[in-house]
C-alpha positions as CSV (number, residue, x, y, z in Angstrom):
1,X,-17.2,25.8,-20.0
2,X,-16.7,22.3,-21.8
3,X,-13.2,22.8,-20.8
4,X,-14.3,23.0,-16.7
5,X,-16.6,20.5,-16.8
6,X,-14.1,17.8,-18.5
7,X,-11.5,19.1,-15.3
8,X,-14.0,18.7,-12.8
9,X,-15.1,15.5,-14.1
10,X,-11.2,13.8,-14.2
11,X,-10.3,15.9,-10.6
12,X,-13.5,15.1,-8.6
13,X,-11.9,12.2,-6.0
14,X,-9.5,14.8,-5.1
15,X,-11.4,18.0,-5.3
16,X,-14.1,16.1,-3.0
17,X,-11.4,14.8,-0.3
18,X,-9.8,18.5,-0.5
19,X,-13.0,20.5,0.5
20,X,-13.5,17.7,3.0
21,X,-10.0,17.6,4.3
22,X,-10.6,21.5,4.9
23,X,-14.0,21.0,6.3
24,X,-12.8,18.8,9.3
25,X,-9.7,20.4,9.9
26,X,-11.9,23.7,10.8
27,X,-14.6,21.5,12.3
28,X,-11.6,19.5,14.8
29,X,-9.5,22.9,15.2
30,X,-6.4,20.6,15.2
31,X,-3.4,22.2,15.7
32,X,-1.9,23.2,12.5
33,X,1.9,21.7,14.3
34,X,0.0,18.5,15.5
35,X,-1.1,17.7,12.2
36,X,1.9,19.0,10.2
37,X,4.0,16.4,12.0
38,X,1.3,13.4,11.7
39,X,0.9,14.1,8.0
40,X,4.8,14.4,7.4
41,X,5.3,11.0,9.4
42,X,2.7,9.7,7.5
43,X,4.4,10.5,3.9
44,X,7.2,8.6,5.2
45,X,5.7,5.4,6.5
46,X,3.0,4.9,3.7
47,X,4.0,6.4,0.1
48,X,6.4,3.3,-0.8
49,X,3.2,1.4,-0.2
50,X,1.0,3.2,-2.2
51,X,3.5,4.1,-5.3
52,X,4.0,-0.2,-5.3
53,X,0.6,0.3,-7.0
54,X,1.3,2.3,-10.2
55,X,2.9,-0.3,-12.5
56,X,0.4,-3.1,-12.4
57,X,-2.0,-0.2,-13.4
58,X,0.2,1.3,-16.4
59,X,0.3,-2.6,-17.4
60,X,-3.5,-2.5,-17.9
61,X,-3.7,-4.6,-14.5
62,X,-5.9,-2.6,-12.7
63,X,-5.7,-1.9,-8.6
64,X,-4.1,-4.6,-7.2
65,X,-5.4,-5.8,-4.2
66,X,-2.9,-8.7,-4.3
67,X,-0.2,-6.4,-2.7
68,X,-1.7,-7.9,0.6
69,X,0.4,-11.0,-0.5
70,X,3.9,-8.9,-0.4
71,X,2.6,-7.4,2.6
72,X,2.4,-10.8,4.5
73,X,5.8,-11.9,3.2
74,X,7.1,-8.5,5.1
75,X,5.6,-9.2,8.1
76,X,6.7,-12.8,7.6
77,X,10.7,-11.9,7.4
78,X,9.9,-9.7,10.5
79,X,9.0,-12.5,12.7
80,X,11.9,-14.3,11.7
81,X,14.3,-10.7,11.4
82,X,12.8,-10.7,15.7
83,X,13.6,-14.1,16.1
84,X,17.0,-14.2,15.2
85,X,17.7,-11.3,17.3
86,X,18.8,-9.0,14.4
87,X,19.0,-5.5,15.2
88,X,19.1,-2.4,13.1
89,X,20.2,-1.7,9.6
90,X,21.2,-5.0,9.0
91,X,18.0,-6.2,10.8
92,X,15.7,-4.3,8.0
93,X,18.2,-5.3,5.1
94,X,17.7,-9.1,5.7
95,X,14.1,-8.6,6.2
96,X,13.8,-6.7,2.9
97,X,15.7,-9.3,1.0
98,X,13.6,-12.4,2.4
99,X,11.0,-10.6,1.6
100,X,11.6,-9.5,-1.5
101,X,12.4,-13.4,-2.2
102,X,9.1,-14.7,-0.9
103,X,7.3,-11.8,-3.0
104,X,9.2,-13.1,-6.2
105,X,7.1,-16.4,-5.6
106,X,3.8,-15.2,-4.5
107,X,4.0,-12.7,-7.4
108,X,4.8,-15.1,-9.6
109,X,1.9,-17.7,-8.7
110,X,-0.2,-14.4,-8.9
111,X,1.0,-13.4,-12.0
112,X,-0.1,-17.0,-13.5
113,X,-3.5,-16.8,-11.8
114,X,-4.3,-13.2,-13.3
115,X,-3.3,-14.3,-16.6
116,X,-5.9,-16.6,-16.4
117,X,-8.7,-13.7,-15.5
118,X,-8.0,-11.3,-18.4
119,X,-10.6,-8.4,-18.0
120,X,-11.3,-9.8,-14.1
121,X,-7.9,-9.1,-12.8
122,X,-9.5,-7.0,-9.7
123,X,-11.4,-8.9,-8.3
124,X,-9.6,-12.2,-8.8
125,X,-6.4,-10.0,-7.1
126,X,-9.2,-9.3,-3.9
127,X,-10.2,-13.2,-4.0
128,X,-6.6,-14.4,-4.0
129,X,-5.5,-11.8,-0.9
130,X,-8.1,-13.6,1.0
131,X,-6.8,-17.3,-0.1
132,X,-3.3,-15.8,1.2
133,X,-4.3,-14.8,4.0
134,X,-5.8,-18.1,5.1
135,X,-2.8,-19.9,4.1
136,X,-0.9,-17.3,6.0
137,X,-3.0,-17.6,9.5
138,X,-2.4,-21.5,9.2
139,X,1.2,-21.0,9.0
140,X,1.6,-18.8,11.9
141,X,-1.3,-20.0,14.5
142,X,0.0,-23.6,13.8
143,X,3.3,-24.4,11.8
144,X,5.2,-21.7,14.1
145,X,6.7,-23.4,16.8
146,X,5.7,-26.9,16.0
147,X,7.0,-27.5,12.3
148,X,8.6,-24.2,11.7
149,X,11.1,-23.5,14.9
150,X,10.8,-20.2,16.6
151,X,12.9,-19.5,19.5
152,X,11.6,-16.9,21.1
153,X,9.2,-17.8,23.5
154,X,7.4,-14.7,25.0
155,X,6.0,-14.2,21.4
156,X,4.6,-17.7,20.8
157,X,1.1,-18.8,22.7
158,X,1.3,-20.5,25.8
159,X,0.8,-23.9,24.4
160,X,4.3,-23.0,22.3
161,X,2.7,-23.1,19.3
162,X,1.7,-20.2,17.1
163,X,2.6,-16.4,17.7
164,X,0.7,-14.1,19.6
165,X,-1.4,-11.5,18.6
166,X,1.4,-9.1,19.1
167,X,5.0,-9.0,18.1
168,X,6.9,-6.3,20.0
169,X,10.0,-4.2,17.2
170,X,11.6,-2.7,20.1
171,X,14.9,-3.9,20.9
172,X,15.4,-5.0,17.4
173,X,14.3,-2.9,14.0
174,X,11.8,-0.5,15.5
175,X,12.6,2.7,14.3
176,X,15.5,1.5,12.7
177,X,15.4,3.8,9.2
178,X,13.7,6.7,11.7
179,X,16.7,6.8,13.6
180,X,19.3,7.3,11.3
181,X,18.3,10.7,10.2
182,X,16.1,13.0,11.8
183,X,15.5,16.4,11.0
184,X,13.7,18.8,13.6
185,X,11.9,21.8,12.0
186,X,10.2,23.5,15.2
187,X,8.2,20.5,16.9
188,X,7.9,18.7,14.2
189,X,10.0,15.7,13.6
190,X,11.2,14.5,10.0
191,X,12.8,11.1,9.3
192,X,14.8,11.9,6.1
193,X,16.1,8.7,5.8
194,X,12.5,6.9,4.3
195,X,11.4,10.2,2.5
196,X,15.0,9.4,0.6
197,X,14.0,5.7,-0.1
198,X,10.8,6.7,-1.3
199,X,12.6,9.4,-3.8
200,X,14.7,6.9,-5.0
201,X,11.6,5.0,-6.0
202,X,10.0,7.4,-7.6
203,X,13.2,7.7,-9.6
204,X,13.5,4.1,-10.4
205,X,9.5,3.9,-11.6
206,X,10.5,6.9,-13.8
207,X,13.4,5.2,-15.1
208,X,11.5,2.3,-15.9
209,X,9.4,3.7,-18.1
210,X,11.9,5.0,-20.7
211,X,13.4,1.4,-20.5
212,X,12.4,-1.6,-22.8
213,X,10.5,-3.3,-20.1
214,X,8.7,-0.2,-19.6
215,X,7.7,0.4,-22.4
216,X,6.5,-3.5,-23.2
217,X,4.6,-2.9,-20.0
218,X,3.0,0.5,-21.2
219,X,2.1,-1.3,-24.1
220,X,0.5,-4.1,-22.9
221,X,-1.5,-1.8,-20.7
222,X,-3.0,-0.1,-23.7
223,X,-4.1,-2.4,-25.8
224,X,-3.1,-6.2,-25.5
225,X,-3.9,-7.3,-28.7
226,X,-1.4,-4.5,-30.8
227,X,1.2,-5.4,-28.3
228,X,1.3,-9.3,-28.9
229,X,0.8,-8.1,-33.0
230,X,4.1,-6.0,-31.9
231,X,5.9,-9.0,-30.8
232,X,5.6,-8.3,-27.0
233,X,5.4,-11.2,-24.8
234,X,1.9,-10.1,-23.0
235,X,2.0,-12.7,-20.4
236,X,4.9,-12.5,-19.4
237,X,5.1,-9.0,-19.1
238,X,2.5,-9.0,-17.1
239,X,3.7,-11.2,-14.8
240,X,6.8,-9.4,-14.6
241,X,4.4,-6.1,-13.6
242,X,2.9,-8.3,-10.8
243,X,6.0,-9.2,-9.2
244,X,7.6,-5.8,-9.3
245,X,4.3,-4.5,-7.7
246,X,4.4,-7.5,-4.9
247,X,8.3,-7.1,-3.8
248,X,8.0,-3.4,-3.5
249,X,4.4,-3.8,-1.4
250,X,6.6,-6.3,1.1
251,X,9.7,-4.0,1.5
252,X,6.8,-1.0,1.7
253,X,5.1,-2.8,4.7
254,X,8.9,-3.6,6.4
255,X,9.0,0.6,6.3
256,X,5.8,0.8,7.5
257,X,5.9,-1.5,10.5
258,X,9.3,-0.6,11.6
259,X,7.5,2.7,12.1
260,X,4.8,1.4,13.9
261,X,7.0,-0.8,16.3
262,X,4.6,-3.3,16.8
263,X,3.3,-6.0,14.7
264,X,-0.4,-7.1,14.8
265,X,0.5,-10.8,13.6
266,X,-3.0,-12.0,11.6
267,X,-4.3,-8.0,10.9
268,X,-1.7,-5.7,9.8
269,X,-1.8,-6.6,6.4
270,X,-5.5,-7.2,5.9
271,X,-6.3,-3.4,5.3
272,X,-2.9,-2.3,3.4
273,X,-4.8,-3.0,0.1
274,X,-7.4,-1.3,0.5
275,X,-6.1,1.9,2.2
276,X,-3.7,1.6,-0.5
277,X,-5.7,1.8,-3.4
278,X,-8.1,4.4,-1.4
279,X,-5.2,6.6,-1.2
280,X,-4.3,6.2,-4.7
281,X,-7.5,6.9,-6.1
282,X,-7.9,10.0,-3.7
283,X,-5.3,11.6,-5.3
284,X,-6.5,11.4,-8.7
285,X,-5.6,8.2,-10.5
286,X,-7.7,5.7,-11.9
287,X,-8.4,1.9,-12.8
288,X,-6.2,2.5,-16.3
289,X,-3.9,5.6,-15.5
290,X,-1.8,6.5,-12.1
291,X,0.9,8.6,-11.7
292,X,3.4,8.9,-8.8
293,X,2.3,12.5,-8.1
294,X,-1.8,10.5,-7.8
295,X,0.2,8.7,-5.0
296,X,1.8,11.7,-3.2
297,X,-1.5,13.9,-3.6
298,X,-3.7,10.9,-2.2
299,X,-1.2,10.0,0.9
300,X,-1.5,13.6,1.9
301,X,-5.4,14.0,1.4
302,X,-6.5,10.8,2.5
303,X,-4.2,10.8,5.6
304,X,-5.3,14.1,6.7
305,X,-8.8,12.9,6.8
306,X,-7.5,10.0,9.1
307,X,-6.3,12.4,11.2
308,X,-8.8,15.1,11.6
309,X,-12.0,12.4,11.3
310,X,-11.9,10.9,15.1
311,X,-11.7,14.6,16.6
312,X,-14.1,16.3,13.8
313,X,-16.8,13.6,14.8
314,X,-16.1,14.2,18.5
315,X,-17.1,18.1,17.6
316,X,-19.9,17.3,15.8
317,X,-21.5,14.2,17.8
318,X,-19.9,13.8,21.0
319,X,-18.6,10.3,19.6
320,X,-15.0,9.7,18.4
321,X,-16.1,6.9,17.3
322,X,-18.2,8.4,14.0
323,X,-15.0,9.5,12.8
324,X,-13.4,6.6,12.8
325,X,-16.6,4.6,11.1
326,X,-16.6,7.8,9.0
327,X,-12.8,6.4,7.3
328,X,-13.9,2.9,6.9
329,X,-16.7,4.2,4.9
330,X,-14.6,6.4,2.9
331,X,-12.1,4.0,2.4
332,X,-14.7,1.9,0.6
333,X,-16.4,4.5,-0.8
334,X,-13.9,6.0,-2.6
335,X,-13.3,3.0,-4.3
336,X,-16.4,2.0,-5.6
337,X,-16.8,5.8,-6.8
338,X,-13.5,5.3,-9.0
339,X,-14.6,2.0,-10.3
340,X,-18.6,3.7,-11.2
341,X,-16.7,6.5,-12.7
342,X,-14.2,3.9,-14.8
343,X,-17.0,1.8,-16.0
344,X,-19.3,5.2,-16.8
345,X,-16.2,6.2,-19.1
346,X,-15.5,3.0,-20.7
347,X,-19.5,3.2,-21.5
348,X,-19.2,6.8,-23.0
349,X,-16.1,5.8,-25.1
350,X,-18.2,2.5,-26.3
351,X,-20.7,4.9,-27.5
């Protein structure tokens, strides 16, 4: 009986989401093809995102709400991938590695500004999105087209200065990994090619963790103090952490957008930590321990919500609408329940 109660305890984000998945997939009476195909597309065009979570949190790091910052840089390269008129393979490939160079930066500066907040690393990760972000909307509603050239003209406002609240893919990387491999099984429609890349990076956070590095980082994400006694740099290693999490969030949102096809230039990346971390802790993990199965589980739960929630509250209420208040609340919810259920531990351990 002890041994239940301890498994319902640790399982009971993703036992909760499960019976409600179930729920509003009976309640919306979705077909099971319809939502087969969503949820498969879905794996694809999210997971890199949410695994780019899972080594700041082995590193004692927390959820870090500061992948928003290699989110922007993603978007950023796009606009410039679109610009240029690059097209394709080699159109995602440039935008990764700019990307991936801006992230090294930001996650960098971030890295230094968490070290700072030891035991506040959270919340200062949440405060320092939002300073990003307001950097990054003066950047691109007024340094685009006037200090920063931009050449192509139907995207910028019609002063000629700052982008437009759209950026059109199409024509350029939109689809670009989707179309290199697609597999049909009945209607539904799977694009091997980003299920592949995000193997390979489950591989490669496996592989880290039976390296040095990983282990340093393990270490420092159980107990500080014994790893600096060990001879671990803790500060650096955590910085290190940081920046690995932040380049793999900005190559994450270039999959994710070239899905999407469109860019929304000062939103897209304002709700990719959060949904994120939601999905994360949906499937299990927690403030201290995450595993890349957590990530899998929690894309698949928490995405089938999104799905059935709109047409389960247009059952129930006659409003669509619900549904889709419904996920914002959830979103947020399901945070705040991990982090009660984290501090409620930490106070039962303490005593």
């Amino acid at each position: 009986m002890e041994k239940l109660k301890k498994i319902l305890i640790s399982y009971a984000v993703p036992i909760a989401f499960s019976i409600l998945c179930v729920s509003g997939v009976l309640v919306a009476q979705i077909p099971p093809i319809f939502l087969a195909s969503e949820i498969v597309r879905r794996l694809s065009r999210n997971t890199f995102l949410v695994l780019s979570l899972i080594i700041p949190i082995i590193g004692g790091l927390g959820l870090n709400f500061g992948i928003v910052l290699g989110a922007m840089a993603g978007q950023a390269a796009l606009f410039f991938v679109v610009d240029w008129k690059i097209k394709g393979l080699v159109g995602i490939l440039v935008a990764c590695l700019m990307a991936s160079a801006m992230s090294i930066v930001l996650g960098w500066l971030a890295g230094l500004t968490l070290n700072r907040a030891k035991g506040r690393e959270m919340i200062t990760s949440m405060i320092l999105g939002f300073f990003a972000n307001g950097i990054y909307q003066l950047i691109f509603l007024f340094f685009i087209g006037s200090l920063i050239p931009f050449g192509t003209k139907q995207f910028l406002l019609p002063e000629g200065v700052g982008l437009r609240n759209t950026v059109d893919l199409y024509g350029t990387v939109a689809s670009a990994l989707n179309n290199v491999w697609m597999v049909r099984i009945g209607t539904v429609r799977v694009f091997v090619l980003p299920l592949l890349i995000v193997v390979g990076l489950c591989l490669f956070i496996t592989f880290l963790f039976k390296t040095k590095l990983g282990q340093d980082i393990r270490a420092v994400g159980q107990d500080m103090h014994i790893a600096e006694v060990a001879g671990i740099n803790v500060n650096k290693v955590r910085i290190i952490a940081i920046i690995m999490s932040t380049v793999l969030a900005a190559i994450g949102q270039v999959i994710y957008l070239q899905d999407i096809g469109t860019i929304n230039t000062y939103n897209s990346h304002e709700q990719i930590g959060l949904f994120s971390i939601a999905a994360l802790l949906v499937g299990g993990a927690t403030t201290r321990k995450a595993t890349i199965w957590n990530a899998i589980l929690g894309v698949v739960l928490f995405h089938t919500l999104f799905v059935v929630a709109p047409s389960a509250g247009n059952k129930l209420f006659g409003q669509p609408q619900v549904g889709e208040f419904f996920r914002e609340f959830l979103a947020y919810a399901v945070i705040a329940f991990a982090l009660a259920m984290h501090g409620w531990r930490a106070k039962k351990i303490l005593m």
